[in-house]
LOSE-98225 format. One record per residue (C-alpha): x, z, y; residue number from 1. Coordinates in Angstrom, 1 decimal, padded with zeros to 4 digits. Example, Ala and Ser with C-alpha at 12.3 -4.5 7.8 and 13.67 -1.06 7.14 Angstrom:
2
r x=012.3; z=007.8; y=-004.5; guza=1
r x=013.7; z=007.1; y=-001.1; guza=2
***
This chain:
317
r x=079.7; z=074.7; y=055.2; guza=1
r x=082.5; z=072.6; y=057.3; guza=2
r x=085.4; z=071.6; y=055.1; guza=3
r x=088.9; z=070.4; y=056.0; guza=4
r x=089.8; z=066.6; y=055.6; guza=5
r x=092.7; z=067.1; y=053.2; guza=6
r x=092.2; z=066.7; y=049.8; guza=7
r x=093.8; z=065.6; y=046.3; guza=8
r x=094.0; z=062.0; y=046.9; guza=9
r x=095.6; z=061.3; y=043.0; guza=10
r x=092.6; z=062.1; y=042.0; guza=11
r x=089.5; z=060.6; y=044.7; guza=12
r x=090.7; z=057.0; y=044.9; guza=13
r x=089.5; z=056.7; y=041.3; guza=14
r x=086.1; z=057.0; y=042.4; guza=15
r x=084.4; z=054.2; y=042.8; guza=16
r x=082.0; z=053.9; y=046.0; guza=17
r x=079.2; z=051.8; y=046.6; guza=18
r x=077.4; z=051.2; y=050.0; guza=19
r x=073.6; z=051.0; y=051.1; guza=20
r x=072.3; z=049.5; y=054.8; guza=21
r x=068.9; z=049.7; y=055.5; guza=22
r x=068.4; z=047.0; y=057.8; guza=23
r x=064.7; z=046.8; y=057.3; guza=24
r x=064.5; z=045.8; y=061.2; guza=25
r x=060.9; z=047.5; y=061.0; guza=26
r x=059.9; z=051.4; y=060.2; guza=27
r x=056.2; z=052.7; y=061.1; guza=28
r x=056.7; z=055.3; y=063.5; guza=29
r x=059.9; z=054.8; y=064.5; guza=30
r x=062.0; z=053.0; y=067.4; guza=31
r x=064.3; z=051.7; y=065.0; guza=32
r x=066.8; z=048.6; y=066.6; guza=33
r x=066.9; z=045.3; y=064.9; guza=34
r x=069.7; z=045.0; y=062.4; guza=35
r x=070.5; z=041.3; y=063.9; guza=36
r x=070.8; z=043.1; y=067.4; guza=37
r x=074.2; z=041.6; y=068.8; guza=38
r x=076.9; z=044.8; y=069.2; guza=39
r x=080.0; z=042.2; y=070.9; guza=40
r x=079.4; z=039.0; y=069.1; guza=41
r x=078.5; z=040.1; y=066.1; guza=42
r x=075.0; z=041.5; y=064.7; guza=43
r x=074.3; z=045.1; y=063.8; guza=44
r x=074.3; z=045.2; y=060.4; guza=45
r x=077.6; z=042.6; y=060.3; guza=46
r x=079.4; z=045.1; y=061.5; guza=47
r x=078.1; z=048.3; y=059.7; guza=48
r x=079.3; z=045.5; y=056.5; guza=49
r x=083.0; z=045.0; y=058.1; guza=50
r x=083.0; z=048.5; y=058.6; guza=51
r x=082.3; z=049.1; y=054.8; guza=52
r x=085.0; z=046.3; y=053.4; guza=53
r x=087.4; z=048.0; y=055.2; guza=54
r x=087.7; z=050.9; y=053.2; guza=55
r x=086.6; z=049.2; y=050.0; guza=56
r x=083.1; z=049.7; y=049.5; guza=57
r x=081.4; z=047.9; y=047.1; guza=58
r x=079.0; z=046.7; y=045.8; guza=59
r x=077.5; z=046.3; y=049.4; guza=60
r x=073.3; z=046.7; y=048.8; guza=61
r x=071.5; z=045.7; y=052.3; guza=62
r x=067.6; z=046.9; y=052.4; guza=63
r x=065.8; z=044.1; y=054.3; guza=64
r x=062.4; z=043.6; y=055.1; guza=65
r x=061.3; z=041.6; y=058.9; guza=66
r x=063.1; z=038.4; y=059.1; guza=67
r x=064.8; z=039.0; y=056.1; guza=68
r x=066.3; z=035.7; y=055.5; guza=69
r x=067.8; z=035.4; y=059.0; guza=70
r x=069.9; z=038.5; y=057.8; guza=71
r x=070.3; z=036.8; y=054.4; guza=72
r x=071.9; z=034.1; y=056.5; guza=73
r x=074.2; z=036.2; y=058.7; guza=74
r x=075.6; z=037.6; y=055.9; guza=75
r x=075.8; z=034.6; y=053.8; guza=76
r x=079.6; z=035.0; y=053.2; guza=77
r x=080.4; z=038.6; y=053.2; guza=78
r x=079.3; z=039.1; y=049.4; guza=79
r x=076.7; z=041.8; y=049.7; guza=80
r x=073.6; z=042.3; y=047.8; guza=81
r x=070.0; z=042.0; y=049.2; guza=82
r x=067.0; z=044.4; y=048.0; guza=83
r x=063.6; z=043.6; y=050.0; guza=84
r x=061.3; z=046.0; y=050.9; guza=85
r x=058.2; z=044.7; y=050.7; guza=86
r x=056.5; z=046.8; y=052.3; guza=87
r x=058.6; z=047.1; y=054.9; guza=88
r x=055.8; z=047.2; y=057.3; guza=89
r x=054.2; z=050.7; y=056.2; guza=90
r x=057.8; z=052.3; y=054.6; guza=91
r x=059.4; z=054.9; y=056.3; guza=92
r x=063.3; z=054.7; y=056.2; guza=93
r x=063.3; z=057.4; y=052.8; guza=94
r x=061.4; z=054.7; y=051.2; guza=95
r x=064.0; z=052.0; y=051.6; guza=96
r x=067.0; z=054.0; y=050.9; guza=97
r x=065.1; z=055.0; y=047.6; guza=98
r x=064.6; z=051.4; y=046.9; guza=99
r x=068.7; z=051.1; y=047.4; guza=100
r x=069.6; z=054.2; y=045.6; guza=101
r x=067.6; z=053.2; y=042.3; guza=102
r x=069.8; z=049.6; y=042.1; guza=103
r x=073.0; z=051.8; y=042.4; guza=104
r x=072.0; z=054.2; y=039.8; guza=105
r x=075.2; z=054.2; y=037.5; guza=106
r x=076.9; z=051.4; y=039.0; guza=107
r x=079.4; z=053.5; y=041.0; guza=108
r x=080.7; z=057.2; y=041.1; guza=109
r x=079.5; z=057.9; y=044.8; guza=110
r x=077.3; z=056.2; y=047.7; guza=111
r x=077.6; z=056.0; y=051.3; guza=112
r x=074.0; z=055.6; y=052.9; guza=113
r x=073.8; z=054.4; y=056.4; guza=114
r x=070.6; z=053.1; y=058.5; guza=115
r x=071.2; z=049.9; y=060.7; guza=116
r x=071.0; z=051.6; y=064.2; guza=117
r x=074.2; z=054.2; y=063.7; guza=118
r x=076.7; z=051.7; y=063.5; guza=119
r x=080.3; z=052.5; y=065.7; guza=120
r x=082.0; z=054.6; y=062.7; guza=121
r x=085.2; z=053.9; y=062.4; guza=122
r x=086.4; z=053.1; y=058.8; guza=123
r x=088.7; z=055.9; y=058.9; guza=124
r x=085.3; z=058.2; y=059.5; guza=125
r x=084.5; z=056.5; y=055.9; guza=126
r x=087.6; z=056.6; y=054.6; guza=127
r x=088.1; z=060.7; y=054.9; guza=128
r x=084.3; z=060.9; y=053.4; guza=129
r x=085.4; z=059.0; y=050.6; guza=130
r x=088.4; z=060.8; y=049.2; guza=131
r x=086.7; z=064.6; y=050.0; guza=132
r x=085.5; z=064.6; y=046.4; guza=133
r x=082.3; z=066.2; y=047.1; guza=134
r x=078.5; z=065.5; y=046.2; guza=135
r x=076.5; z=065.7; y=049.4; guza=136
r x=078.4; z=065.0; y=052.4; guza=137
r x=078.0; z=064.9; y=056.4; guza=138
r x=080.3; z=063.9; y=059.1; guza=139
r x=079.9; z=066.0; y=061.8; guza=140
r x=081.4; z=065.6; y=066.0; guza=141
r x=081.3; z=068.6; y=067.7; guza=142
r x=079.5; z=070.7; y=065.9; guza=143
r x=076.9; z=067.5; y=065.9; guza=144
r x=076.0; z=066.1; y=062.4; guza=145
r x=076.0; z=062.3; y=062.1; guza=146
r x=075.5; z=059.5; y=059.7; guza=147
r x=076.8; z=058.1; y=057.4; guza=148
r x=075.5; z=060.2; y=054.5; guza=149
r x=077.7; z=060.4; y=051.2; guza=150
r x=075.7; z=061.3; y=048.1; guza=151
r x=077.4; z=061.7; y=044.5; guza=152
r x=075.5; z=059.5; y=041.9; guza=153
r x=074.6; z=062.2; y=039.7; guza=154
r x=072.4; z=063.4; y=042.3; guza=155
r x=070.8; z=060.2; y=042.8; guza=156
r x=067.9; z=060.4; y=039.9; guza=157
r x=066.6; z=064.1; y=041.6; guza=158
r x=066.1; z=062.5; y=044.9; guza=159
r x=064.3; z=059.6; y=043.4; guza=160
r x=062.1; z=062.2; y=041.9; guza=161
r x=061.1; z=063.4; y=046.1; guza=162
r x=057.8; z=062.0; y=046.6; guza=163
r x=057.6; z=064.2; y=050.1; guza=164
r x=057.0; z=062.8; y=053.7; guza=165
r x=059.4; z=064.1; y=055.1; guza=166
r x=062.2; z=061.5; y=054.6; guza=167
r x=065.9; z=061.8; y=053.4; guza=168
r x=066.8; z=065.5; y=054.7; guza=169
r x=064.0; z=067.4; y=053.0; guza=170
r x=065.2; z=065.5; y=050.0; guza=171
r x=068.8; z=066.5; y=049.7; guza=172
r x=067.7; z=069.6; y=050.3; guza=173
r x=065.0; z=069.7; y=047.7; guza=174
r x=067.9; z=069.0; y=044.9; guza=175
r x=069.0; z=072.2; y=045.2; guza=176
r x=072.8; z=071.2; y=045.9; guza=177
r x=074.7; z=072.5; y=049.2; guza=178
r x=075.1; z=069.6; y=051.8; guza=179
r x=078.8; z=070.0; y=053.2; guza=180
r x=080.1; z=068.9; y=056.7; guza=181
r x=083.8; z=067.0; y=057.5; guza=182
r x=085.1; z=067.5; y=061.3; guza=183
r x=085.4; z=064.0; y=062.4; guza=184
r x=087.4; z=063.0; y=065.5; guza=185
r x=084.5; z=060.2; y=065.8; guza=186
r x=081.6; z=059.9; y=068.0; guza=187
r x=080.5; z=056.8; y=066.9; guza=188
r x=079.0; z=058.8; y=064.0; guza=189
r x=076.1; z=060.0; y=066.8; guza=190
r x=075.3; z=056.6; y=068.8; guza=191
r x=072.9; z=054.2; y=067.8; guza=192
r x=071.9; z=050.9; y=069.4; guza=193
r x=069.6; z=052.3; y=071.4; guza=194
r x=072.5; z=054.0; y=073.4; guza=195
r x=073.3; z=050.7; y=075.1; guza=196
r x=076.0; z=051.7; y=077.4; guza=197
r x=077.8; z=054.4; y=075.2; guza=198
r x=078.0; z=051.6; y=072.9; guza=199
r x=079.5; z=048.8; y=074.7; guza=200
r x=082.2; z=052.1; y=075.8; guza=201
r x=082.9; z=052.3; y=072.1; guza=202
r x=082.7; z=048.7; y=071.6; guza=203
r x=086.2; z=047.7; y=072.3; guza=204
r x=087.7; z=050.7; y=070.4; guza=205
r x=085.5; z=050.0; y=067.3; guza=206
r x=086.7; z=045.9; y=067.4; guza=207
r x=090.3; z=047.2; y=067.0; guza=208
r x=089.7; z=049.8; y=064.1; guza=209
r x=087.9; z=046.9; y=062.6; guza=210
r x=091.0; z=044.2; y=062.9; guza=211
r x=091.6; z=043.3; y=059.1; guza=212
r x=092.3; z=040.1; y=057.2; guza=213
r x=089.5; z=038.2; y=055.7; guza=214
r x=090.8; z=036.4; y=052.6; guza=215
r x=089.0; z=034.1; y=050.9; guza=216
r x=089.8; z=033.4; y=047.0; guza=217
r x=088.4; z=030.5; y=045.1; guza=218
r x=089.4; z=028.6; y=042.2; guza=219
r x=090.1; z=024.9; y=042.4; guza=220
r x=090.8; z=021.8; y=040.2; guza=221
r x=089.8; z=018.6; y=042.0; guza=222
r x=087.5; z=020.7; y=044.0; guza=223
r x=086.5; z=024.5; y=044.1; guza=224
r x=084.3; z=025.4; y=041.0; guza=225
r x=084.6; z=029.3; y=041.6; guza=226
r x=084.3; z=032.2; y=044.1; guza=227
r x=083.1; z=035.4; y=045.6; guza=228
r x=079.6; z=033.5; y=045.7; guza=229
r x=079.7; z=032.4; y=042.0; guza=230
r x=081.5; z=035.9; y=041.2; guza=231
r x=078.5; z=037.7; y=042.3; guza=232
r x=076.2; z=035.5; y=040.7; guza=233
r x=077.5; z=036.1; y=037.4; guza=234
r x=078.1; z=039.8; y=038.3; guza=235
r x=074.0; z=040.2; y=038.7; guza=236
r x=073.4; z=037.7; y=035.7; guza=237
r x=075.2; z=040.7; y=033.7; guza=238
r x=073.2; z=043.4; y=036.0; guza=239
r x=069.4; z=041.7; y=035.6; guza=240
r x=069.6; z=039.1; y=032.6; guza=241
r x=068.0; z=036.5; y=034.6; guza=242
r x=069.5; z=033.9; y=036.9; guza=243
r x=066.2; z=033.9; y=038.9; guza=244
r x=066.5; z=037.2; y=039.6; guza=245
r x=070.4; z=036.7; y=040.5; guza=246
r x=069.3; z=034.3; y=043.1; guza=247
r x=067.0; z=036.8; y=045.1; guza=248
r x=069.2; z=039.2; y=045.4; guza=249
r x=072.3; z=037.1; y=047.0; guza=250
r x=070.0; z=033.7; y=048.9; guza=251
r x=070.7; z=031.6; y=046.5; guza=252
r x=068.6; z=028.3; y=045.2; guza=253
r x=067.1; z=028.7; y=041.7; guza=254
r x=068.8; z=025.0; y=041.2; guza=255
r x=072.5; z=025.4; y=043.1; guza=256
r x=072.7; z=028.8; y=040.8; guza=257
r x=072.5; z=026.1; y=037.9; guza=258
r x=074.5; z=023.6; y=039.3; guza=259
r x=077.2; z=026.1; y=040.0; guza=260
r x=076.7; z=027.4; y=036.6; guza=261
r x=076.9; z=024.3; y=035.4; guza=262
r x=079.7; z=022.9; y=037.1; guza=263
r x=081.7; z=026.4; y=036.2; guza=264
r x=081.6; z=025.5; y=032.3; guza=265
r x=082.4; z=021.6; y=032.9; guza=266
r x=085.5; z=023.0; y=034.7; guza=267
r x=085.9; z=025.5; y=031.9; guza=268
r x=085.8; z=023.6; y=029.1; guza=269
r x=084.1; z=026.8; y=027.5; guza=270
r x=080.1; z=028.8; y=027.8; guza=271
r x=080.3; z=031.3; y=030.3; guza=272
r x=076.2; z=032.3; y=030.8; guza=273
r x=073.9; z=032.1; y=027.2; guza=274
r x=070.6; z=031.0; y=027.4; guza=275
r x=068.1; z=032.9; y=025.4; guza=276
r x=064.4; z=031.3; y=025.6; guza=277
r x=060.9; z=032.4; y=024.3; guza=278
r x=059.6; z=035.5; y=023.4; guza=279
r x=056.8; z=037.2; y=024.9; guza=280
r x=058.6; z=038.9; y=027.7; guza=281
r x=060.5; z=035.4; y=028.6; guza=282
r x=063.8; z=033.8; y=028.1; guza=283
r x=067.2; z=036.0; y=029.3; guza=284
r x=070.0; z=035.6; y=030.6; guza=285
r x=073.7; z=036.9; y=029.1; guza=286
r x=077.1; z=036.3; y=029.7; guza=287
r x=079.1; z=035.4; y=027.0; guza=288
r x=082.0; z=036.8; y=025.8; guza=289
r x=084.3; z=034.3; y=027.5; guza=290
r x=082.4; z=034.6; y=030.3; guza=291
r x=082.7; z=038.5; y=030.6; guza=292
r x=086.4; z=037.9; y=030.3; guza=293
r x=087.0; z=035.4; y=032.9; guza=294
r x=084.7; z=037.8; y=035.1; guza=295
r x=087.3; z=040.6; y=034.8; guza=296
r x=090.3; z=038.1; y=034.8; guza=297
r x=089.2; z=037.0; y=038.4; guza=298
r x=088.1; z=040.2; y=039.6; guza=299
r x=091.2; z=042.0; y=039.2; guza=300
r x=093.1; z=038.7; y=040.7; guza=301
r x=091.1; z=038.7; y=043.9; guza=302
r x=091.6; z=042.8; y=044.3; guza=303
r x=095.9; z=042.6; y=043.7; guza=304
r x=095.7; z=039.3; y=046.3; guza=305
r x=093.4; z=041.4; y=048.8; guza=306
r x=095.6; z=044.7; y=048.3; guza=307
r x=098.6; z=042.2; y=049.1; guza=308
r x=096.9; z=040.5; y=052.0; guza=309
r x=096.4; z=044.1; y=053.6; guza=310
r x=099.8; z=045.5; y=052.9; guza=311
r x=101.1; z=042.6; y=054.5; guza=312
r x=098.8; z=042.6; y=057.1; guza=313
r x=100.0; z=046.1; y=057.9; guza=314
r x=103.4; z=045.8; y=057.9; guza=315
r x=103.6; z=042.1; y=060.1; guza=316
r x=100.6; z=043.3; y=062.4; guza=317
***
C-alpha cells in the first residue's frame, strides 16, 4: 500500500525517533562498500550521520565491526553511539541491525534503519518518514522501493524473535504487520556507493540539503568541565550502570571517563555519578539525584539553543 505524505503533524513530532547505521564495513556474501569510503570529503557513514541530525534523530546507534576504531575516530564529535559486532566477519547485515534494534528497545517511539552503502537521502526523504505515523515504513521512487526503513518500536521484540536466513525483509514480513510505501521525490533513496558516477551526480545536490549549523554547547568556569561528550557519558551511565561499559560504547578511556567525572563534581560542588562496590555481580554505576537533574537541565538547554540556532539559520541563510 502507497500512502500520501500528508499527515497530522500535532500529533507525529511527539514521537521520538532514534537512528541505526550498520557500518560494519564487512558482510559475508555481500559486496558491501566501506563505511569510511569518502562521498565529497567526507566518509560514508559521516554523512548518513549529518543526514540523521538534520531531522533530529537521536540517539544515533552505529553498528561497527572492520576497522572499527577508525570509524570511532571519524565520528569522534558527532555524539553517536557505537555497538560492535563481533562477529562482524561471519554476520549477515540482519544480524547487525538485530544487534542495534535490541539497544533501542524502549528508548524511543520509532527507528529509522539504514545500511552504510545507501547514503544520498535527503533529510527531507527522513523527515516525511518521520511524521507519517505509521509502523513499518518504505520510501519508494518510481514505483522502486528504497532504504531507509522506518520500524515502530513495538514491533521491534517480534523481529528479534526471527532467527531465519533470509535477512531483514522476510522478518518484517514474518510479524505479521503490513509494510506501507511513501512516494518520494528522491532517488538518492536507490544509489549506493557502488554507483560511483550516479553518486558524485547527486553529490552536489545532497551537500546543499545537508547545509545546517553545527553548534557546539559546553559549560565553562575557568575552563570547560561539560558537554555533548560528558552528556553522553552520563546518559549511558544511566542506560548500563557501569562507566566501563559507557566508555565502549562512545571511544572513551576508562581513566578520562573518571577524570571527566571527576572534574564535573569539583566544578559542581555536588555528586553527580554514585559508586556502588562489591557484590557478587560487581560494583554499579548510578546517577544521583542531582545528577539526573543537571542531565535534564542541560539537555533541554542545548535543544531550545539548537532549535534557535536553526531558526536563525533559516531565516539569515
Amino acid at each position: 500500500m502507497t500512502i500520501p505524505t500528508q499527515s497530522d503533524n500535532s500529533e507525529k513530532r511527539q514521537k521520538t525517533t532514534g537512528g541505526i547505521i550498520v557500518a560494519t564495513g564487512w558482510s559475508s556474501g555481500e559486496n558491501e562498500p566501506h563505511p569510511l569510503l569518502k562521498m565529497g570529503s567526507i566518509t560514508a557513514v559521516k554523512r548518513i550521520v549529518l543526514t540523521f541530525q538534520q531531522v533530529g534523530i537521536s540517539p544515533i546507534v552505529i553498528v561497527i565491526g572492520y576497522e572499527a576504531e577508525k570509524i570511532e575516530h571519524d565520528l569522534a564529535d558527532y555524539g553517536v553511539i557505537f555497538l560492535l559486532d563481533e562477529k562482524y566477519e561471519t554476520s549477515q547485515m540482519f544480524d547487525s541491525a538485530k544487534i542495534g534494534l535490541s539497544y533501542l528497545l524502549n528508548k524511543c517511539d520509532q527507528i529509522i534503519f539504514n545500511p552504510v552503502s545507501i547514503l544520498m537521502f535527503t533529510p527531507e526523504t527522513i523527515k516525511k518518514m518521520m511524521e507519517c505515523g505509521k509502523k513499518l515504513l518504505s520510501p519508494s521512487y518510481h514505483g522502486k522501493t528504497g532504504h531507509p526503513l522506518l520500524i515502530s518500536s513495538e514491533l521491534i521484540p517480534e523481529i528479534l524473535k526471527y532467527n531465519g536466513n533470509t535477512g531483514m525483509r522476510d522478518a518484517i514480513k514474518n510479524i505479521g504487520v503490513e509494510r506501507q510505501w511513501i512516494d518520494i521525490d528522491d532517488e538518492g533513496i536507490l544509489h549506493d556507493a557502488d554507483d560511483i558516477d550516479r553518486s558524485n551526480q547527486l553529490l552536489k545536490k545532497h551537500n546543499q540539503l545537508i547545509l545546517h549549523p553545527f553548534v557546539r554547547i559546553s559549560i565553562e568556569k575557568e575552563f570547560m568541565f561539560f558537554n555533548s561528550k560528558t552528556k553522553l557519558l552520563l546518559i549511558l551511565i544511566e542506560d548500563t550502570h557501569s562507566v566501563r561499559s559507557a566508555c565502549k560504547h562512545i571511544a572513551l578511556s576508562y581513566s578520562k571517563a573518571w577524570n571527566m567525572l571527576n572534574e564535573l563534581e569539583h566544578e559542581l560542588g555536588y555528586t553527580v555519578v554514585e559508586r556502588k562496590h562489591g557484590g557478587k555481580n560487581g560494583g554499579k554505576t548510578y546517577l544521583t539525584k542531582e545528577g539526573t537533574e543537571f542531565l535534564k537541565k542541560y539537555q533541554q538547554f542545548e535543544q531550545n539553543v539548537r532549535k534557535y540556532a536553526k531558526d536563525e539559520f533559516v531565516r539569515l541563510f
